[in-house]
PAROLO-866555 format. One record per residue: residue in three letters; chain; residue number from 1; x, y, z of N, C-alpha, C in turn. Coordinates in steps of 0.05 Angstrom, whole numbers. Example, Ala and Ser with C-alpha at 12.3 -4.5 7.8 and 13.67 -1.06 7.14 Angstrom:
BEGIN
PT  residu  chaine  num     n_X     n_Y     n_Z    ca_X    ca_Y    ca_Z     c_X     c_Y     c_Z
PT     Ala       A    1     264    -114     156     246     -90     156     264     -66     156
PT     Ser       A    2     257     -45     142     273     -21     143     258       1     157
***
This chain:
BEGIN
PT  residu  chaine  num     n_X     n_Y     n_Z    ca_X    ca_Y    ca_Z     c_X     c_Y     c_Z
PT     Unk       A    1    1748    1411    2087    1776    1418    2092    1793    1411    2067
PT     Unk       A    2    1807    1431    2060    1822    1418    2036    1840    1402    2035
PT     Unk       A    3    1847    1391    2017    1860    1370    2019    1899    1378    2017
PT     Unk       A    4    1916    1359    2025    1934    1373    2037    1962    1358    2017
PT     Unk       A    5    1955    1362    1985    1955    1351    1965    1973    1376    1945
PT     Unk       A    6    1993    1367    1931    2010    1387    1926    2022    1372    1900
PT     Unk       A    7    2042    1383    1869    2053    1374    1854    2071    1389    1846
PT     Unk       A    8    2092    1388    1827    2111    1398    1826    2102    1427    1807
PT     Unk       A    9    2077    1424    1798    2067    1433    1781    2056    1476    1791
PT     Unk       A   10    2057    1467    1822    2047    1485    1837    2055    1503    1851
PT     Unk       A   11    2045    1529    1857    2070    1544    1874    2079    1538    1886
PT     Unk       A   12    2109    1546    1894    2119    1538    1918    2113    1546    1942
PT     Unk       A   13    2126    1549    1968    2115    1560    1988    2126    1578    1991
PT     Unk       A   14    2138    1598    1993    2147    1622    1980    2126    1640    1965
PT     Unk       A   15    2108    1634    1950    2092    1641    1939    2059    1646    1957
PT     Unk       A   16    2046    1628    1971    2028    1623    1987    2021    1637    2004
PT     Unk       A   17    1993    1643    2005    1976    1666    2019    1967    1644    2041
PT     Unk       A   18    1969    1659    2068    1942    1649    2085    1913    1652    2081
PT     Unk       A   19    1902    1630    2092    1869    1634    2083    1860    1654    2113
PT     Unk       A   20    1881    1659    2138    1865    1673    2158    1878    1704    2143
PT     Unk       A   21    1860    1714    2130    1869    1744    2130    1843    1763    2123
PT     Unk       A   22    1851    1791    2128    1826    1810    2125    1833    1833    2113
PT     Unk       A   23    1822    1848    2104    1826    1875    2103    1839    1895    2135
PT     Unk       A   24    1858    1914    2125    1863    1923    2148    1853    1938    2161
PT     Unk       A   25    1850    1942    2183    1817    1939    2197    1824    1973    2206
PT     Unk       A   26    1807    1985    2213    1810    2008    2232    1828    2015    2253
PT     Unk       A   27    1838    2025    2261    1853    2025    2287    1842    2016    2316
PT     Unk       A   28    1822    2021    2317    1804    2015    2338    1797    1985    2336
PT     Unk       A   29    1804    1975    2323    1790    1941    2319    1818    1929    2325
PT     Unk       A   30    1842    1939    2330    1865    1931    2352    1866    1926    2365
PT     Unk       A   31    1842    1938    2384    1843    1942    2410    1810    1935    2421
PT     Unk       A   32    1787    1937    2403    1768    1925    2411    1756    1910    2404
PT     Unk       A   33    1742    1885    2421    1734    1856    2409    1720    1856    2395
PT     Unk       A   34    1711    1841    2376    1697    1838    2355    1674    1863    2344
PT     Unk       A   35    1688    1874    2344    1686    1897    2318    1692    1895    2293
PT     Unk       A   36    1694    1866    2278    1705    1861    2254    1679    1863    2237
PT     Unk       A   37    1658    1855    2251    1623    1853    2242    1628    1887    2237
PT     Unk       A   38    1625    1897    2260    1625    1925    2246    1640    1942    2220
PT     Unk       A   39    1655    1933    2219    1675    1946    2195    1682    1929    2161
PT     Unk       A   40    1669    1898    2168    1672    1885    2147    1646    1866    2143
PT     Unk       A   41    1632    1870    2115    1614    1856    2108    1614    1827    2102
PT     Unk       A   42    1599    1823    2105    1595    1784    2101    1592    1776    2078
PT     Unk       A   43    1590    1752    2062    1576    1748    2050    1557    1731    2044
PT     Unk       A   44    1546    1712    2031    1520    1706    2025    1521    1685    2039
PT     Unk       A   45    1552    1667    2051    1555    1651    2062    1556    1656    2097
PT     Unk       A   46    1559    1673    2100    1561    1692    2127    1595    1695    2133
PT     Unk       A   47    1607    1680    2129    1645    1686    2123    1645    1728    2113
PT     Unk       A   48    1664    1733    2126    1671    1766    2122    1686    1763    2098
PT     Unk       A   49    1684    1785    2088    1700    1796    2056    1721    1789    2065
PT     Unk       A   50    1738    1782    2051    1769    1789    2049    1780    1822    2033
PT     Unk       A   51    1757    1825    2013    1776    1842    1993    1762    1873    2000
PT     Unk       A   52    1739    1867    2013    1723    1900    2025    1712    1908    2043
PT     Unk       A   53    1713    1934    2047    1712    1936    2085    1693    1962    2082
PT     Unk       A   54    1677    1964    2099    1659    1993    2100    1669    2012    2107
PT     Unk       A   55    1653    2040    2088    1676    2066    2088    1648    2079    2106
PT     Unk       A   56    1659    2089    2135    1648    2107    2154    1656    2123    2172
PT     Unk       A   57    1641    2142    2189    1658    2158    2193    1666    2150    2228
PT     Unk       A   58    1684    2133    2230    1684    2112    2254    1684    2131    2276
PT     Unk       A   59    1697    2154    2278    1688    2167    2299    1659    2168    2314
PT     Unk       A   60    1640    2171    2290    1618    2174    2298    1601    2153    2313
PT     Unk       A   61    1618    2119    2299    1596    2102    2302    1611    2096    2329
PT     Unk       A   62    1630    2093    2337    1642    2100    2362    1629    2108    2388
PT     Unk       A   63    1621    2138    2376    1609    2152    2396    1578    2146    2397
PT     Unk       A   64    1567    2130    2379    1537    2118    2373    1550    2085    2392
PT     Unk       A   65    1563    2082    2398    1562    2052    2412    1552    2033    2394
PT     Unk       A   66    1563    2033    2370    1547    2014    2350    1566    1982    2359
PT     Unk       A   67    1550    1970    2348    1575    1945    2346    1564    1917    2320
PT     Unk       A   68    1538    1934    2311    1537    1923    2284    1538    1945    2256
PT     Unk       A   69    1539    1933    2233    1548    1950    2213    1523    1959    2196
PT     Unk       A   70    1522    1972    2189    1491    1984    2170    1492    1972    2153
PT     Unk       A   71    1471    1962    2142    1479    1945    2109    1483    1961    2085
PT     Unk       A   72    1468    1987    2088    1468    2009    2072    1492    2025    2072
PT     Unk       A   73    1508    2023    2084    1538    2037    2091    1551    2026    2061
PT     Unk       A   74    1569    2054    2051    1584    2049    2023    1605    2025    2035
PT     Unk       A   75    1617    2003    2016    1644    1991    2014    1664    1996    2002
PT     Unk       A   76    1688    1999    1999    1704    2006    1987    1722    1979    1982
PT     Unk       A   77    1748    1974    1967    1762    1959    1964    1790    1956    1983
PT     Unk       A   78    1799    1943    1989    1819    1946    2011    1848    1957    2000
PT     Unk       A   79    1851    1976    2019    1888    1986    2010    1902    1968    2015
PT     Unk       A   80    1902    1957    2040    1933    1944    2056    1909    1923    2072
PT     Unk       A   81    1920    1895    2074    1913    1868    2088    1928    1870    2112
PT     Unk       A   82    1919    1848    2131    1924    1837    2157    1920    1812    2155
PT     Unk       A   83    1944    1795    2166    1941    1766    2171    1954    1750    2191
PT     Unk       A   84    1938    1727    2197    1946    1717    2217    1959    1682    2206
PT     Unk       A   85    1983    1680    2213    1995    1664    2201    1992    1641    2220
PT     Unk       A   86    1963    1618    2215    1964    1599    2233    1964    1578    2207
PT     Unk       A   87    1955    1581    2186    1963    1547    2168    1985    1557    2151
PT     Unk       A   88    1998    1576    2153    2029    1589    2146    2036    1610    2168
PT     Unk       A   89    2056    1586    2179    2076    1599    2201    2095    1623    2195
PT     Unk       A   90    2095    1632    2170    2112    1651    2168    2099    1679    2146
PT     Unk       A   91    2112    1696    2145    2100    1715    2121    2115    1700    2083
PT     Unk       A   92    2103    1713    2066    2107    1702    2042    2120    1722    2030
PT     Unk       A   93    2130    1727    1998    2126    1743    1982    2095    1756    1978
PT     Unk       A   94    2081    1738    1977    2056    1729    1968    2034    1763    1987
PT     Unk       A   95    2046    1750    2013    2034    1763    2030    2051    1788    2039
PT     Unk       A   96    2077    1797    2034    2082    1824    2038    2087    1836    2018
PT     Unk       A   97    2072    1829    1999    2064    1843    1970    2039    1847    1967
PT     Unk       A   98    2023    1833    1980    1991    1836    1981    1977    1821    1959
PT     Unk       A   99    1989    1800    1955    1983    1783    1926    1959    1783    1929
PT     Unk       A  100    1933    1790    1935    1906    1777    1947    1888    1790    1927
PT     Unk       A  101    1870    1778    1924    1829    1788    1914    1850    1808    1883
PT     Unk       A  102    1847    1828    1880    1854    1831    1854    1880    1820    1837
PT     Unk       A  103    1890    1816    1858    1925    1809    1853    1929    1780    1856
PT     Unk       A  104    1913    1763    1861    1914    1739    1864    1920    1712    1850
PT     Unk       A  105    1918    1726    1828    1938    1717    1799    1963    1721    1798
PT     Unk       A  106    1982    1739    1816    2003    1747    1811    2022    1717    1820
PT     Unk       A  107    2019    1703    1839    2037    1679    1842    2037    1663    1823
PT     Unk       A  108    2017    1660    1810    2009    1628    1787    2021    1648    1762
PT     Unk       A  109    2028    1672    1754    2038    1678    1726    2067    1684    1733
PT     Unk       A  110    2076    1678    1759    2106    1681    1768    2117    1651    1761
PT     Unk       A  111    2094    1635    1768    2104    1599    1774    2108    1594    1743
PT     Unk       A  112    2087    1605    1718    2085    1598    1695    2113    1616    1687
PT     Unk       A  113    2118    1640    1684    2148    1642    1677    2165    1631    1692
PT     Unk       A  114    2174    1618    1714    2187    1590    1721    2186    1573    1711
PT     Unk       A  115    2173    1563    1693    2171    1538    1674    2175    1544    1662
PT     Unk       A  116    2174    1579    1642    2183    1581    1618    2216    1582    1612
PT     Unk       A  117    2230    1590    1640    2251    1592    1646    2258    1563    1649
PT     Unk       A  118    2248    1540    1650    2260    1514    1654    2258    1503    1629
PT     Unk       A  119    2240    1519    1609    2241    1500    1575    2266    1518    1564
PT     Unk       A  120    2267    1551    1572    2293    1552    1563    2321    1543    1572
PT     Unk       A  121    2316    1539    1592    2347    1523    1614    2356    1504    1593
PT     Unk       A  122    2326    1472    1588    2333    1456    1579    2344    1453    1552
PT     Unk       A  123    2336    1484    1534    2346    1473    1512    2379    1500    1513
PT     Unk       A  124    2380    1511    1531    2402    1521    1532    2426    1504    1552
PT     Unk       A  125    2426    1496    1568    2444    1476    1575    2442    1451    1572
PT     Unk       A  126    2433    1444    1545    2429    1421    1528    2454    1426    1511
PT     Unk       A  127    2446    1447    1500    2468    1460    1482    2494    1461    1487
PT     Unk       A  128    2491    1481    1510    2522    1483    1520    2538    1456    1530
PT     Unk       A  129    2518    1433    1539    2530    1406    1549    2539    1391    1525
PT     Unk       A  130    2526    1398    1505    2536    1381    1472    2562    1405    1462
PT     Unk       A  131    2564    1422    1473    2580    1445    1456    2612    1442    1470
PT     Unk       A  132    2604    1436    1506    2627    1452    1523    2627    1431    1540
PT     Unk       A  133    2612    1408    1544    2614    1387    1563    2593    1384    1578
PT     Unk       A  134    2591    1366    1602    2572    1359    1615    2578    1372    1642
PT     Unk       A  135    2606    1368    1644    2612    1381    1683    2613    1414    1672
PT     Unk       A  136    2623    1429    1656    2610    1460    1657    2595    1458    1651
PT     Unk       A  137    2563    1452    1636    2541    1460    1638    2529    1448    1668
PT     Unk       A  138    2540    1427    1674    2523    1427    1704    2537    1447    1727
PT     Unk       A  139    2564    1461    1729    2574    1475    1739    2559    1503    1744
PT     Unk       A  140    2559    1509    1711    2544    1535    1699    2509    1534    1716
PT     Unk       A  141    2494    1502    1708    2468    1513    1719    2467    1513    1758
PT     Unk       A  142    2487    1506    1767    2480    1511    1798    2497    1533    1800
PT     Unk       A  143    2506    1550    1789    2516    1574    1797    2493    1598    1784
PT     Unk       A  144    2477    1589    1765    2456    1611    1755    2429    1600    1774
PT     Unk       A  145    2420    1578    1784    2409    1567    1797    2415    1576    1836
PT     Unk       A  146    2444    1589    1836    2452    1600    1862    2448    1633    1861
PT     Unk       A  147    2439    1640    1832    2438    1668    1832    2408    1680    1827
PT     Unk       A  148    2398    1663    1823    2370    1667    1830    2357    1656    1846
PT     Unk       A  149    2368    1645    1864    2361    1642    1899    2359    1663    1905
PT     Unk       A  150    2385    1681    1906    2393    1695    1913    2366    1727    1908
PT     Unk       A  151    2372    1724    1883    2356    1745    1877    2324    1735    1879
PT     Unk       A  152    2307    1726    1888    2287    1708    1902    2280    1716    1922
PT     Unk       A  153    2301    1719    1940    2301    1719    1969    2311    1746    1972
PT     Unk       A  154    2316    1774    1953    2322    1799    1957    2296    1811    1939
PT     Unk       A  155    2280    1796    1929    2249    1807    1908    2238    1834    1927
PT     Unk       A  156    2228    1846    1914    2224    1872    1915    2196    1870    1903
PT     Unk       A  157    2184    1875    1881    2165    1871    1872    2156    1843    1851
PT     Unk       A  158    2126    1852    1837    2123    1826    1823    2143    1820    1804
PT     Unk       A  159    2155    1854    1788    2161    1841    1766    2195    1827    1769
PT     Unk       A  160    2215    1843    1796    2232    1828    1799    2233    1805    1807
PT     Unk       A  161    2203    1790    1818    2202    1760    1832    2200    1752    1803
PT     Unk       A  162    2178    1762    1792    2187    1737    1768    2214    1740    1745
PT     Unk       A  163    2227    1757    1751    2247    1749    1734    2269    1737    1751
PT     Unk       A  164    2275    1730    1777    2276    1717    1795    2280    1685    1786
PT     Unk       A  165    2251    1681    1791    2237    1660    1785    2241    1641    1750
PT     Unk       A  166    2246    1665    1737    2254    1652    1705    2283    1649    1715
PT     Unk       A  167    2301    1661    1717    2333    1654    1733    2329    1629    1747
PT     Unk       A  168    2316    1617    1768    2315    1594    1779    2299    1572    1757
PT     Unk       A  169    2288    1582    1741    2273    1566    1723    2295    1551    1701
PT     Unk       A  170    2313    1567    1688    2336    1570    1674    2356    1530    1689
PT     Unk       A  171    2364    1534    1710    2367    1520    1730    2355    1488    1734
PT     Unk       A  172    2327    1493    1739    2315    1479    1747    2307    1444    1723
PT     Unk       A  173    2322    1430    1743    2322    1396    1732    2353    1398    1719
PT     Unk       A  174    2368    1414    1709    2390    1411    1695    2409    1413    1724
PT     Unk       A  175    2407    1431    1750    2421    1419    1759    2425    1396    1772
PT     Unk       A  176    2414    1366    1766    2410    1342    1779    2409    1329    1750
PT     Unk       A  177    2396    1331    1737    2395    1309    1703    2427    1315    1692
PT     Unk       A  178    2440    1333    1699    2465    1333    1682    2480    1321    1700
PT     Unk       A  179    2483    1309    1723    2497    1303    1750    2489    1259    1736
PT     Unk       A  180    2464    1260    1722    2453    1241    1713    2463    1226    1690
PT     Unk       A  181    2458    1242    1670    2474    1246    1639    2500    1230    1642
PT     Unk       A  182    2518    1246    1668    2549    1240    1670    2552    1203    1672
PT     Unk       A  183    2533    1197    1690    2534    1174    1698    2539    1144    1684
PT     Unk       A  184    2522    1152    1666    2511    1128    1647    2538    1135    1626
PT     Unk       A  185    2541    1154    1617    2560    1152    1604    2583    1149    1603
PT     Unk       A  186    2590    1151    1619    2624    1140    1637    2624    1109    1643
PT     Unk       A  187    2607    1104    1650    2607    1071    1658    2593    1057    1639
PT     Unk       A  188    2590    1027    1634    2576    1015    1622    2565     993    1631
PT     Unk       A  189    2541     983    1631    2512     974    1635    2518     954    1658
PT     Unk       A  190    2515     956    1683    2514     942    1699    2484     943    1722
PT     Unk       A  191    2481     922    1740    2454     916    1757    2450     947    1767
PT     Unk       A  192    2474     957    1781    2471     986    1797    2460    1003    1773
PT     Unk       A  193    2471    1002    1749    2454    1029    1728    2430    1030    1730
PT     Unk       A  194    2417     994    1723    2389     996    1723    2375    1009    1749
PT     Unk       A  195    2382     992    1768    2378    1010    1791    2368    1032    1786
PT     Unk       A  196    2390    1046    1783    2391    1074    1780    2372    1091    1764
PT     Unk       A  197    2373    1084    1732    2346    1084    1722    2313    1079    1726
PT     Unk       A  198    2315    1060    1747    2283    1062    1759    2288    1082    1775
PT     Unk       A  199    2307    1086    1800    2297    1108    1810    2297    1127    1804
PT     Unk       A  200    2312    1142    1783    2314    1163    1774    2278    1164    1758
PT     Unk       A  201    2270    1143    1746    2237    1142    1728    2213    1146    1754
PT     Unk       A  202    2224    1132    1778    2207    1130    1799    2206    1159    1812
PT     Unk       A  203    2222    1174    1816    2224    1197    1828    2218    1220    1813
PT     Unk       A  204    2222    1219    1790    2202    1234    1769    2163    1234    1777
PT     Unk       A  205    2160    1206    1773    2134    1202    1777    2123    1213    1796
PT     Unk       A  206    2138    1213    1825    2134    1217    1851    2134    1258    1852
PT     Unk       A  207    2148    1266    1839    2149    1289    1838    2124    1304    1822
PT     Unk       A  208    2120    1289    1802    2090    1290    1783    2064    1284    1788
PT     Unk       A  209    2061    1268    1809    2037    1258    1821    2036    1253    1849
PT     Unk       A  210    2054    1256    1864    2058    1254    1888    2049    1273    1912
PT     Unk       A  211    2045    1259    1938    2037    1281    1951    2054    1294    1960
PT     Unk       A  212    2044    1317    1976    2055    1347    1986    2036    1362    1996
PT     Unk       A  213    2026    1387    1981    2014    1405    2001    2006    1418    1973
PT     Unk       A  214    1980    1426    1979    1964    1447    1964    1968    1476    1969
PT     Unk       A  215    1964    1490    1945    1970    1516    1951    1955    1528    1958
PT     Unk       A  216    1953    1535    1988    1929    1557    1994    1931    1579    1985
PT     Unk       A  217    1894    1593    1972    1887    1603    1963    1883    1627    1985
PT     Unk       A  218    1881    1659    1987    1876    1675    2000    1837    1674    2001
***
């Protein structure tokens, strides 16, 4: 069972496929029990494909009362998935995009332009905080940080999630380190700063190595 182990490093959940999913099955496999042997091949482990399903002419095997699958029957690759959302209670991007078996790279090169979007954030509202202040650049990044929520949660395809995703990336740690920045510099060196400084070092760490949840794989 995997382990239930997660870092900041990793997709979010937003991103995340269920591991119960299949190719979309025939019409008849809606409605009749385990006909999934018939229409989808196994593999070497005896677990069914995820990514290919047998091309036949189901009418026939139908009317043959089959209810196992020929081994010799062509496979094809799947158009459109089916899933059942029991270790994700909900649908994803992930999953009403069909992120799966060829496309299954598409979440982890969305997450990596998210980070590329957070090395430009940092050295762009670095800038503007030395240029224009500390309360408008922290103003500025939770209002660009509110607009790629936004646009996140209206994604359409891969390539608008990940520019999405660079918009929240832009954002990301500057709106809370500049809320930080302000602190220390306004006041001077008392027990509560230090304080403050471990937890601010401790909750880093915790976010870096800490648990959470692994990203299931399709």
């Amino acid at each position: 069972m995997a382990s239930k182990r997660r870092n900041m490093f990793q997709k979010n959940k937003t991103q995340e496929t269920t591991e119960n999913g299949s190719c979309n099955l025939p019409p008849f496999c809606d409605w009749l029990v385990g006909l999934l042997s018939l229409s989808v091949p196994r593999g070497e482990d005896g677990s069914y494909d995820k990514c290919r399903m047998y091309v036949a002419d189901w009418s026939q095997v139908l009317a043959r009362n089959m209810t196992e699958a020929d081994p010799k029957w062509p496979t094809a690759g799947c158009n459109k998935w089916q899933y059942q959302f029991d270790d994700i209670p909900y649908p994803t991007i992930a999953t009403e995009l069909d992120w799966v078996c060829d496309d299954a790279a598409l979440p982890s090169a969305a997450q990596s332009v998210f980070f590329l979007g957070a090395i430009a954030g940092g050295l762009i509202f670095g800038w503007l905080a030395d240029r224009y202040g500390r309360i408008p650049a922290l103003v500025g990044a939770n209002v660009v940080g509110l607009v790629g929520g936004i646009m996140t949660a209206w994604s359409y395809s891969f390539w608008f999630f990940t520019l999405s995703r660079f918009v929240v990336g832009l954002a990301f740690d500057n709106c809370f380190t500049m809320m930080y920045i302000l602190v220390p510099e306004d006041t001077t060196w008392t027990p509560s700063s230090a304080v403050l400084n471990v937890t601010v070092v401790s909750a880093c760490d915790y976010h870096a190595e800490g648990p959470g949840f692994d990203s299931l794989r399709f």
